[in-house]
Backbone as CSV, one residue per row, in Angstrom:
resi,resn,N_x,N_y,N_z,CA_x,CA_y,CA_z,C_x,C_y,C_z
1,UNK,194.935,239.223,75.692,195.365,237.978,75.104,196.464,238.180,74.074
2,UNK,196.617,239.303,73.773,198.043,239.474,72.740,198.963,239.355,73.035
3,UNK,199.411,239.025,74.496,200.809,239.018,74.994,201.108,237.847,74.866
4,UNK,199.680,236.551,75.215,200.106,235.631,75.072,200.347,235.070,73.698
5,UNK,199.836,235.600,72.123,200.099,235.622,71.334,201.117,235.545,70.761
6,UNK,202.225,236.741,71.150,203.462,237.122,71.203,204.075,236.035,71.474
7,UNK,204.215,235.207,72.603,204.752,234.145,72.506,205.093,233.287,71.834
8,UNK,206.363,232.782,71.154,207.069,231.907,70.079,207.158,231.022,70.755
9,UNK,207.084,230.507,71.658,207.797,228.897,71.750,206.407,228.495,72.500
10,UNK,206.813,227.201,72.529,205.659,226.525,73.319,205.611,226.774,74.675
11,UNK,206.750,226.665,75.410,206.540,226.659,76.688,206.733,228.159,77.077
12,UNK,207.095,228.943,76.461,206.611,230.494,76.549,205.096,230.849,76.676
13,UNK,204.632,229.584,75.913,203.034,229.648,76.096,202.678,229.365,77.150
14,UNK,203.273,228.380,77.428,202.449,227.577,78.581,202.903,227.932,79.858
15,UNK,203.883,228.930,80.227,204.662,229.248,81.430,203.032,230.865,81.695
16,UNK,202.795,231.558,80.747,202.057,232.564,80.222,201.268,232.449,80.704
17,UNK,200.284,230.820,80.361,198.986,230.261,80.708,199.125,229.430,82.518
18,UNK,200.356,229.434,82.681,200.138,228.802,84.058,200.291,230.484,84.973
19,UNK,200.694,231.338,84.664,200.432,232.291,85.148,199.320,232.795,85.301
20,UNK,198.155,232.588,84.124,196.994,233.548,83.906,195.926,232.125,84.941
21,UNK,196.036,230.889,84.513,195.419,230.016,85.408,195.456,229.816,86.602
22,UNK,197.153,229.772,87.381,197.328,229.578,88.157,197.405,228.134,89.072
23,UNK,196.161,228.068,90.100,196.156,226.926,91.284,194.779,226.218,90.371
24,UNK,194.139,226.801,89.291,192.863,226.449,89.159,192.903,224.685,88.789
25,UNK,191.556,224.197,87.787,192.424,222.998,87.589,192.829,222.938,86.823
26,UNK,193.000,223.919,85.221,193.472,224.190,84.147,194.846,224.415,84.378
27,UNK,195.438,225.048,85.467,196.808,225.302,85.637,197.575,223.917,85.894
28,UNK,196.511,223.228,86.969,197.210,221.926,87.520,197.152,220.618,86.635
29,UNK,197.211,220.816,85.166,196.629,220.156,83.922,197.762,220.528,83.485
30,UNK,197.803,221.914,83.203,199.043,222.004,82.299,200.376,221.858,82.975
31,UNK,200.510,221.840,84.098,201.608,221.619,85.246,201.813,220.204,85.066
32,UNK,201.285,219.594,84.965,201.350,217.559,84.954,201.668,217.534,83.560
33,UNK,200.739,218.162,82.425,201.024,217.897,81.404,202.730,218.329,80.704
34,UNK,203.214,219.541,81.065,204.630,219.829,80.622,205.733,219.161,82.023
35,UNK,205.598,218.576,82.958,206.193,217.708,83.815,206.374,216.339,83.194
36,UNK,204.915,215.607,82.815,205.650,214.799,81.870,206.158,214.572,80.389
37,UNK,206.043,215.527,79.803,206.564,215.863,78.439,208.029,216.239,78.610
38,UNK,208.804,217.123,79.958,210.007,217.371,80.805,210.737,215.850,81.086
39,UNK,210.232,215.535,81.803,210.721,214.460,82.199,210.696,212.833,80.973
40,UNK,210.205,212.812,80.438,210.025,211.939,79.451,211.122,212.023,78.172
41,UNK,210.559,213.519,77.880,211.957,214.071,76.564,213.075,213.905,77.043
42,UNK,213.140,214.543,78.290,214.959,214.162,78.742,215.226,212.964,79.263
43,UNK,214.572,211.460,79.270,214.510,210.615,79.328,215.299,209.922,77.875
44,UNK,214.507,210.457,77.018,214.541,210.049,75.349,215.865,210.488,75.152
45,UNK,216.214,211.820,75.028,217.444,212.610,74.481,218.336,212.147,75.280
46,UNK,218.242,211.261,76.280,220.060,211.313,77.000,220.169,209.593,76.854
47,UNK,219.128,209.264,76.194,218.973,207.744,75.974,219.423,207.715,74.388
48,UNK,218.851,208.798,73.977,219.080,208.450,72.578,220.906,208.800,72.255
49,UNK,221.502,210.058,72.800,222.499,210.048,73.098,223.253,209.318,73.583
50,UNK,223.523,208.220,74.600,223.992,207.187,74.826,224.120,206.086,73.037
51,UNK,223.064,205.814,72.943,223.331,205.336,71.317,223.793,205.852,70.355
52,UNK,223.944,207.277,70.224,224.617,208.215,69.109,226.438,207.575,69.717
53,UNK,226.905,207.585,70.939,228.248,207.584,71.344,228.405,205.990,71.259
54,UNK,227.294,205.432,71.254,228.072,203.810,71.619,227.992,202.842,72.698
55,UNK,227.407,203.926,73.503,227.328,203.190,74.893,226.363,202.291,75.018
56,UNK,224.986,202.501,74.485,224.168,201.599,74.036,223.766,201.208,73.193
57,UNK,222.807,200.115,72.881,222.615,199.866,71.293,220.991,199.505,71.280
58,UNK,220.274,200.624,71.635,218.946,200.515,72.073,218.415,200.229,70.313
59,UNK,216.985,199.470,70.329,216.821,199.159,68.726,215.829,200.807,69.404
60,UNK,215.500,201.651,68.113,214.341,202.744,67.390,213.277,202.729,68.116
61,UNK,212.658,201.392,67.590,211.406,201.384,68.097,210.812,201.138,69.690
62,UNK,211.528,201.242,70.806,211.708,201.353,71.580,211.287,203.071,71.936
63,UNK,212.487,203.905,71.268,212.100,205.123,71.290,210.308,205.430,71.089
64,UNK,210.167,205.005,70.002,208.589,205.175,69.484,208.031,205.192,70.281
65,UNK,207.988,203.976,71.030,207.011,203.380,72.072,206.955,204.169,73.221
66,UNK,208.612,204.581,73.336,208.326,206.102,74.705,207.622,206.922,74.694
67,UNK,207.880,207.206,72.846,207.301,208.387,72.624,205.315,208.240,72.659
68,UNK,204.773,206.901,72.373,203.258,206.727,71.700,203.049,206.794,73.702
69,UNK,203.968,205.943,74.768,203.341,205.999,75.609,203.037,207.786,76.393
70,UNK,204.138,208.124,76.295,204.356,209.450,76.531,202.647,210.169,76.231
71,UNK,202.637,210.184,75.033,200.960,210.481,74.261,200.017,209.963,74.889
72,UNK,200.295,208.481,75.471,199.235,208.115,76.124,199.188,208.604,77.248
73,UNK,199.820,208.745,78.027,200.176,209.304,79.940,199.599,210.870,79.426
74,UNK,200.022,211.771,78.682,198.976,213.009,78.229,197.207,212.710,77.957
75,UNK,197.338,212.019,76.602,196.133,211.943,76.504,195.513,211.680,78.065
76,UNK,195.355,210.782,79.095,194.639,210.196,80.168,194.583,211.185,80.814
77,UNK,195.789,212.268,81.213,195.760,212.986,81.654,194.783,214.515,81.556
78,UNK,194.057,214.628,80.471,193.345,215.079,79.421,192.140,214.842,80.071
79,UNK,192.009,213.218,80.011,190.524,212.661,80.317,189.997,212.593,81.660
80,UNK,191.007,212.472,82.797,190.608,212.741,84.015,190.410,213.937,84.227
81,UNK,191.505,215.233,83.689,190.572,216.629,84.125,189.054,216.769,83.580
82,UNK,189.065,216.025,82.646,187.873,216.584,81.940,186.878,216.682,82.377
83,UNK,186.809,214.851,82.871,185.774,214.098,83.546,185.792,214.588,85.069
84,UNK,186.708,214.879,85.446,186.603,215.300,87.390,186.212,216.598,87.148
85,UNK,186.475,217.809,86.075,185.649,219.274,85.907,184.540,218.651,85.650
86,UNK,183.965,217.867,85.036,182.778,217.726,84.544,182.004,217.508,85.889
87,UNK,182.402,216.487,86.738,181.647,215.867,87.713,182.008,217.004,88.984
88,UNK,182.624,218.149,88.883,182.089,219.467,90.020,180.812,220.346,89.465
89,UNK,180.789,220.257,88.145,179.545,221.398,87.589,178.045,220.284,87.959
């Protein structure tokens, strides 16, 4: 487990842990989970960029709301592995 220790960044972690997990359902958890955190952030950043240049004039809280739903689409994602591991044991 020290190698994965070693690891500084987050997704250094989590590239680490989809290696050591794999196909299991812990792997296929964290595979959904950094897919939509991927796809969502670069959603945000090229949106929010468009408003840094001008092109749009999105209001803030908009962002927020990507961001709280974003949390929510994780969190659920959370609760169905939990509950579908739970209901194989």
């Amino acid at each position: 487990m020290n190698w994965f220790l070693r690891r500084r960044t987050l997704v250094g972690r989590l590239t680490c842990a989809l290696r050591v997990y794999g196909d299991s359902m812990l792997g296929k958890k964290l595979r959904l989970e950094l897919l939509v955190v991927i796809i969502m952030g670069t959603i945000m950043a090229n949106w929010a960029m468009l408003n840094v240049l001008g092109i749009t004039s999105t209001n803030s809280d908009l962002f927020w709301a990507m961001f709280g739903a974003t949390a929510a689409i994780e969190a659920t994602i959370e609760y169905w592995f939990d509950t579908h591991d739970e209901q194989q044991h």
